[in-house]
C-alpha positions as CSV (number, residue, x, y, z in Angstrom):
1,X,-6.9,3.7,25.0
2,X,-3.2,2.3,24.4
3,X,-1.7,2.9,21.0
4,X,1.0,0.2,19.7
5,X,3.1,0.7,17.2
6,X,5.1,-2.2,17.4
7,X,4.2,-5.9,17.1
8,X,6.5,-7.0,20.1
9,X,5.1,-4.6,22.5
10,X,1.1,-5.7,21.3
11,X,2.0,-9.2,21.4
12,X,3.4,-8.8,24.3
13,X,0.8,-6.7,25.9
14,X,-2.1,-9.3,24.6
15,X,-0.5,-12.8,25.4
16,X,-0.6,-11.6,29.5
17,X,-4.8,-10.9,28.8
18,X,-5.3,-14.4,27.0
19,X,-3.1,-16.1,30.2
20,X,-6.2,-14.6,32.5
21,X,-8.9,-15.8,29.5
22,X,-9.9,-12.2,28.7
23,X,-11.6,-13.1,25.3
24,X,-10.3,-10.4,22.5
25,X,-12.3,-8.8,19.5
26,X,-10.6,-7.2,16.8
27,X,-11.5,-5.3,14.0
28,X,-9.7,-4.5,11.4
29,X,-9.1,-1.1,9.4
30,X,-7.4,0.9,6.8
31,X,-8.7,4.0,8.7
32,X,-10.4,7.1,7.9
33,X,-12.6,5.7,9.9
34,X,-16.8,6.4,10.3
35,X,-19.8,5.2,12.3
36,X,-19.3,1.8,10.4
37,X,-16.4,0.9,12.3
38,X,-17.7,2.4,15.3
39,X,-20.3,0.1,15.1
40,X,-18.2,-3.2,14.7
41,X,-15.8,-1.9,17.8
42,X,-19.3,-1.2,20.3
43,X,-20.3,-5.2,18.5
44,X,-17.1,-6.3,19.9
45,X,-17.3,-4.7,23.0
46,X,-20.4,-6.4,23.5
47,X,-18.8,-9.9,23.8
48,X,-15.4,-9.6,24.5
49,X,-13.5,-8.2,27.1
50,X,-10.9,-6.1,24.8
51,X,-11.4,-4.7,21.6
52,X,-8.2,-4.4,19.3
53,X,-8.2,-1.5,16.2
54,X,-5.9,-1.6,13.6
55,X,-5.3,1.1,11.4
56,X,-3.1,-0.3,8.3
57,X,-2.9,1.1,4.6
58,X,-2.0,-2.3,3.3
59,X,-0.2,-1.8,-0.4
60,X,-0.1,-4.9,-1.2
61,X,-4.1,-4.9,-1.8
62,X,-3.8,-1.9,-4.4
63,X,-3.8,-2.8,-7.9
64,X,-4.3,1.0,-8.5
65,X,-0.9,2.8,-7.7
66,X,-2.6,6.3,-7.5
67,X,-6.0,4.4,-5.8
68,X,-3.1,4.1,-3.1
69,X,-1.7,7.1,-3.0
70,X,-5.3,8.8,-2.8
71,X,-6.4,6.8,-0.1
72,X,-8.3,9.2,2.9
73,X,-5.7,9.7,5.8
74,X,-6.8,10.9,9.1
75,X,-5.0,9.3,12.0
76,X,-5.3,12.5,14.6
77,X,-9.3,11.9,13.6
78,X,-9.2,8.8,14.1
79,X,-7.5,8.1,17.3
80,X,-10.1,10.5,18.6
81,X,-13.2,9.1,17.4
82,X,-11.5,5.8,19.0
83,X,-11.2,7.6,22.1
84,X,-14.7,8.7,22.5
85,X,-16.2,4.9,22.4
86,X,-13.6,3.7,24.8
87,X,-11.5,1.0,22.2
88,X,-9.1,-0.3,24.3
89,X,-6.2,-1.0,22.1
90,X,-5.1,0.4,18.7
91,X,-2.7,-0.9,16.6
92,X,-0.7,1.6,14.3
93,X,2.2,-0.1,12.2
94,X,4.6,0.9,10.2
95,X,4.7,-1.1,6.5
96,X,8.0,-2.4,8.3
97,X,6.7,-3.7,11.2
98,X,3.1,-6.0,8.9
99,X,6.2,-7.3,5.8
100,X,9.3,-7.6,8.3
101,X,10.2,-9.9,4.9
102,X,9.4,-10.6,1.6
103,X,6.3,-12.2,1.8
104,X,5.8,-15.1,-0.9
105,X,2.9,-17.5,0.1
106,X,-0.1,-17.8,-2.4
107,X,-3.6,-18.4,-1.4
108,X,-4.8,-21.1,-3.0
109,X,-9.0,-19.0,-2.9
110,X,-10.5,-21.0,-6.0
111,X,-13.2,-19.2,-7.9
112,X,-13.8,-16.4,-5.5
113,X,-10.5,-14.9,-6.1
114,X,-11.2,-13.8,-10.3
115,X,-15.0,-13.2,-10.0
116,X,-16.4,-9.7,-9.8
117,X,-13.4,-7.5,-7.3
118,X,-11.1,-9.9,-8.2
119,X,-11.5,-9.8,-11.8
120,X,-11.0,-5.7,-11.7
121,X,-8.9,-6.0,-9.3
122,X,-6.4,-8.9,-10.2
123,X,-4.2,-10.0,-7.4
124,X,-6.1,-7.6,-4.4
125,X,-7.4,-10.8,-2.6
126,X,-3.8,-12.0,-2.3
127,X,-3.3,-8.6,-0.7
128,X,-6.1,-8.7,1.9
129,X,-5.3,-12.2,2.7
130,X,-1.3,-11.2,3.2
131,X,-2.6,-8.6,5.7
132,X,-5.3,-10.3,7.5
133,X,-3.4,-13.6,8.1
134,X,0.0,-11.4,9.3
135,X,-2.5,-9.3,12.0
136,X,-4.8,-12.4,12.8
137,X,-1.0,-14.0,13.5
138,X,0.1,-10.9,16.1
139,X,-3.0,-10.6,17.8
140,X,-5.0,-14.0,17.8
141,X,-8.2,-12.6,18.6
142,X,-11.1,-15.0,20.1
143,X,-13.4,-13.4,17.1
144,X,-12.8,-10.5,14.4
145,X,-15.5,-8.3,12.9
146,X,-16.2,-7.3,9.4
147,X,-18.8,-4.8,7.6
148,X,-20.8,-6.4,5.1
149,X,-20.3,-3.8,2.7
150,X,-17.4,-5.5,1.5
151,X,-19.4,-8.8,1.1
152,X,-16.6,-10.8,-1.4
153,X,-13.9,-9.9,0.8
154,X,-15.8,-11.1,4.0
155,X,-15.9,-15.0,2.0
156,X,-12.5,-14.3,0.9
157,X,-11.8,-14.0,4.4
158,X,-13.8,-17.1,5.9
159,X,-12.0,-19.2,3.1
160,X,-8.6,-17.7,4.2
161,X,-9.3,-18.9,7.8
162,X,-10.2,-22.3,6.6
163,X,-7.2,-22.6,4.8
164,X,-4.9,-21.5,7.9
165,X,-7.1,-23.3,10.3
166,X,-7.0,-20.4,12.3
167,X,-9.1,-20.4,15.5
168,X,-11.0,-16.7,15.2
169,X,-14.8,-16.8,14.6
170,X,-15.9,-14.1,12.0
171,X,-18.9,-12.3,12.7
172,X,-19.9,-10.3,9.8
173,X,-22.3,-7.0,10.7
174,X,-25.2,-5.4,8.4
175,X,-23.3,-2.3,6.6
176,X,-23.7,1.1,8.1
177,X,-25.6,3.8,5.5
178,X,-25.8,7.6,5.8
179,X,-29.4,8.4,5.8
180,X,-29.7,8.7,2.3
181,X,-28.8,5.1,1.9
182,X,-25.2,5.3,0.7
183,X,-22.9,3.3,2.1
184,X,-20.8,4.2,4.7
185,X,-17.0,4.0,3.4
186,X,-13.6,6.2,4.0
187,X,-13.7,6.4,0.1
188,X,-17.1,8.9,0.3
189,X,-14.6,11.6,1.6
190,X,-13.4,12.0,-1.9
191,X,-16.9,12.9,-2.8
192,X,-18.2,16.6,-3.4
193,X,-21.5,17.1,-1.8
194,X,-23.3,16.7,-5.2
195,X,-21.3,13.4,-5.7
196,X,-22.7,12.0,-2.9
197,X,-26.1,12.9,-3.5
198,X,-25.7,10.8,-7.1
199,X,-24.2,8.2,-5.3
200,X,-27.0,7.4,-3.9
201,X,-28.4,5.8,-7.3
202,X,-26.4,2.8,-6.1
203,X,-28.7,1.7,-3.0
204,X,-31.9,2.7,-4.3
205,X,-30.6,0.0,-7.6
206,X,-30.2,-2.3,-5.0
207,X,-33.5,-1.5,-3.6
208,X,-35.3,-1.9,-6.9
209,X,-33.5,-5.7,-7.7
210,X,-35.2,-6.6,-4.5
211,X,-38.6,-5.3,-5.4
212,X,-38.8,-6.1,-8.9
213,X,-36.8,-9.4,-8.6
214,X,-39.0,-12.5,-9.9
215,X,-41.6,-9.6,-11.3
216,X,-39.7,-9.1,-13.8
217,X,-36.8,-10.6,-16.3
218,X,-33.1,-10.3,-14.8
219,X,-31.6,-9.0,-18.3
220,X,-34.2,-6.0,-18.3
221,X,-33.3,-5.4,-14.3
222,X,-29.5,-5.0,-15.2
223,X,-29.8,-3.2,-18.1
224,X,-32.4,-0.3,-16.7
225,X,-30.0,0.1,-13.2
226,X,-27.0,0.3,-15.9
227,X,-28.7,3.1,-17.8
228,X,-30.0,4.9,-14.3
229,X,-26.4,4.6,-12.9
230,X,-25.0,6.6,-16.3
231,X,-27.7,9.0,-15.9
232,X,-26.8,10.2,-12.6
233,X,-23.4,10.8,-13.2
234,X,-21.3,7.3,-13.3
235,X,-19.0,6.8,-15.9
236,X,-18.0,3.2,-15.4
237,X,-19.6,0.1,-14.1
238,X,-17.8,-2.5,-13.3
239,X,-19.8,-5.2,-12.4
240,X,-23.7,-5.5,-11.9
241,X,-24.5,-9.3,-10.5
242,X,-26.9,-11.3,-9.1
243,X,-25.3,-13.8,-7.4
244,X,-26.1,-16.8,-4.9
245,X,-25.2,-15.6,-1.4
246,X,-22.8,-18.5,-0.7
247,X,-21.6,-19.2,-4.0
248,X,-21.1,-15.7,-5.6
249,X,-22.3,-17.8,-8.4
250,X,-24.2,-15.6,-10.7
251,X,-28.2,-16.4,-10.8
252,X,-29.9,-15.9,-14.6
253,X,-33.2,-16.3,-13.2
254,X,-34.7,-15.9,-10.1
255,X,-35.2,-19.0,-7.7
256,X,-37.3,-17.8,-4.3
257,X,-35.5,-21.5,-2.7
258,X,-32.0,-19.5,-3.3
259,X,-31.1,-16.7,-1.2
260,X,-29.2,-14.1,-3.7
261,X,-27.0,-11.1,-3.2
262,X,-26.9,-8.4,-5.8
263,X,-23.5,-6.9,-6.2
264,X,-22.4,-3.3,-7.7
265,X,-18.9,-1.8,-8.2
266,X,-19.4,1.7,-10.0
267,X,-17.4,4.6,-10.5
268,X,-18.7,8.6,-9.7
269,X,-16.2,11.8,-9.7
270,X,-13.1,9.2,-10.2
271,X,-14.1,7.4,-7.1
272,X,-15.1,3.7,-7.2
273,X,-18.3,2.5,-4.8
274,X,-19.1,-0.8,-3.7
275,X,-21.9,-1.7,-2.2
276,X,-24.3,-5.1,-1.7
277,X,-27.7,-6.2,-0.8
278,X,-29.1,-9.7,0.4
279,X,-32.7,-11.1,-0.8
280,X,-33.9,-14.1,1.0
């Protein structure tokens, strides 16, 4: 694997692989990484013939000043568990080398951008779209992959590439769970063992929206999950939505013609979980 730090060298390095038509995958990180990015890298892998890795702690996507300073690093970790699935290329810049400038374009995301992460979370989607559009910029890869964990950001994403009319397909992969059905994420670090145990009240929620859904009125759903999720130890909850998949509009009452996706963003032992589920 070849580390760059620098987006000269990378750029340099990938525009001699695209003059030969070697197609190029990348996916992007903040690190700490787990078997969820592992998976997107072997997905990219499978079609291209490079795989790029970035590890970036973007700040500008952190509405949460100590949520920053908190955030899981592992680089040494990292670059091995990179190593042992064979990524070809990881890209490791400094703040300096992503914001060389000020940066002062605005996204112009609509609706998306002040619904459910974005309304907790004002001004993060500018963030991730500052980032994404500065690395899709240096490394122009033939497609990008993205966990669907973090299902808003994924659409804020698609609309972003829209917008730049920027030639990278997205292909978005199912998310990654432990065995107990909690969602893979470099956040579940900051978990004790009994945390994540609790934690797990987030995907069986999911789990009983999709059973019950239709059976049963949406209000009585959401309020029974809210009072489970306090139960087991979560002292906030942000948001708890149905939603139409492509819309993120939310749904009142079921329609089977509609595929929905149910939303959570909840907080356990000062640590905030996200998590999703889609019902055909």
């Amino acid at each position: 694997m070849i580390i760059y730090k620098t987006v000269t060298d990378l750029s340099s390095f990938l525009e001699k692989k695209r003059r030969i038509n070697i197609k190029i995958g990348f996916v992007p990180t903040m690190g700490a990484l787990h078997k969820g990015h592992l998976h997107l890298l072997a997905e990219s892998k499978k079609e291209n013939g490079l795989s790029v890795c970035s590890i970036f702690v973007n700040p500008t996507q952190f509405t949460d000043k100590s949520d920053f300073e908190k955030y899981p690093i592992t680089i040494e970790a990292d670059i091995a568990l990179l190593e042992s699935i064979a990524c070809d290329v990881l890209f490791l810049p400094t703040v300096e080398e992503i914001y060389p400038k000020y940066q002062t374009e605005l996204y112009n995301l609509g609706m998306i951008e002040n619904i459910l992460e974005g309304k907790y979370r004002p001004g993060h989607f500018q963030g991730v779209c500052q980032v994404v559009n500065r690395l899709l910029d240096i490394i122009r890869p033939t497609t990008v992959f993205l966990g669907q964990k973090d299902y808003q950001q994924c659409m804020v994403i698609k609309k972003l590439i829209e917008l730049k009319d920027i030639g990278t397909r997205i292909v978005i992969c199912p998310t990654e769970r432990e065995t107990t059905g909690l969602a893979m994420s470099s956040r579940n670090t900051r978990l004790t063992l009994h945390g994540k145990i609790a934690a797990t009240t987030i995907y069986k929620s999911l789990l009983y929206v999709k059973d019950n859904i239709g059976y049963l009125p949406i209000k009585d759903i959401k309020e029974g999950i809210e009072i489970d999720l306090h139960k087991n130890g979560f002292s906030k909850i942000d948001y708890l939505e149905i939603c139409e998949s492509k819309t993120l509009k939310t749904v009142t009452a079921f329609d089977p013609n509609i595929q929905t996706v149910v939303l959570i963003a909840a907080t356990i032992e000062g640590v905030r979980l996200i998590d999703n589920i889609v019902i055909s």
